[in-house]
C-alpha angles and dihedrals in degrees: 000000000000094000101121117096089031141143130223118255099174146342124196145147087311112042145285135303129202136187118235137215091251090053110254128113120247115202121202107199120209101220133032098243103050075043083058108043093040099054091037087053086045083052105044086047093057091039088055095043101237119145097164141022129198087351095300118124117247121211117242129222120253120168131329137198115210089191091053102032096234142139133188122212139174124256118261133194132224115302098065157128123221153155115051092185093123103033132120126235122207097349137052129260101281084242123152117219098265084048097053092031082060093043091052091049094045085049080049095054087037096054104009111178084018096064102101089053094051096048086049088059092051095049096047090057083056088045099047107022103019084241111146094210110202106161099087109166133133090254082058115043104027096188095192144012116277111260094250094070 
């Protein structure tokens, strides 16, 4: 794994992510089962070919270490959709219907005219991959290139 020499591009909830020399990003996760779900997502989208979804870029697999919880992916460019840490595989989220009605209306104030789309995205991860997707947040889903571009 190229993760030596390397600079950080983010840290959350679930771990940190560098940027290395090659360039690809390497992502140390803090606990076993975001470490888990993130690399078996990671898995399930390359098994099924997809590199990207709704027009948004998909990070590919690399390489992964399951002593050292970590897990090398390609770069990829707005737009995009990252970061499975939190997904579910073969089953949906355990919430209850005031939980999912609140994460549908946080997804709505975060996103706001770009909601359907988002929850299109989502759906079609269930649909394709059996993920639950539930970390909906503009870091996550860039749903278009800056305007600078």
């Amino acid at each position: 794994m190229a993760w030596q020499e390397s600079s950080v591009l983010g840290w959350g909830q679930d771990g940190t992510v560098w940027q290395t020399p090659v360039p690809t990003a390497v992502k140390a996760f803090y606990r076993q089962s975001n470490y888990d779900v993130e690399k078996s997502c990671y898995q399930r989208l390359a098994e099924k070919g997809l590199r990207t979804l709704d027009g948004l870029y998909l990070a590919q697999l690399i390489d992964f270490d399951d002593e050292l919880l970590v897990i090398e992916l390609s770069i990829v460019s707005p737009p995009y959709l990252l970061d499975f840490g939190k997904a579910y595989l073969d089953c949906r989220a355990p919430y209850d219907e005031v939980q999912r009605t609140e994460y549908h209306d946080m997804i709505r104030d975060l996103f706001g005219d770009d909601y359907a789309r988002v929850l299109r995205i989502t759906r079609m991860l269930w649909h394709l991959c059996q993920i639950d997707y539930v970390d909906a947040k503009p870091a996550n889903i860039c749903l278009r290139k800056p305007e600078s571009e």
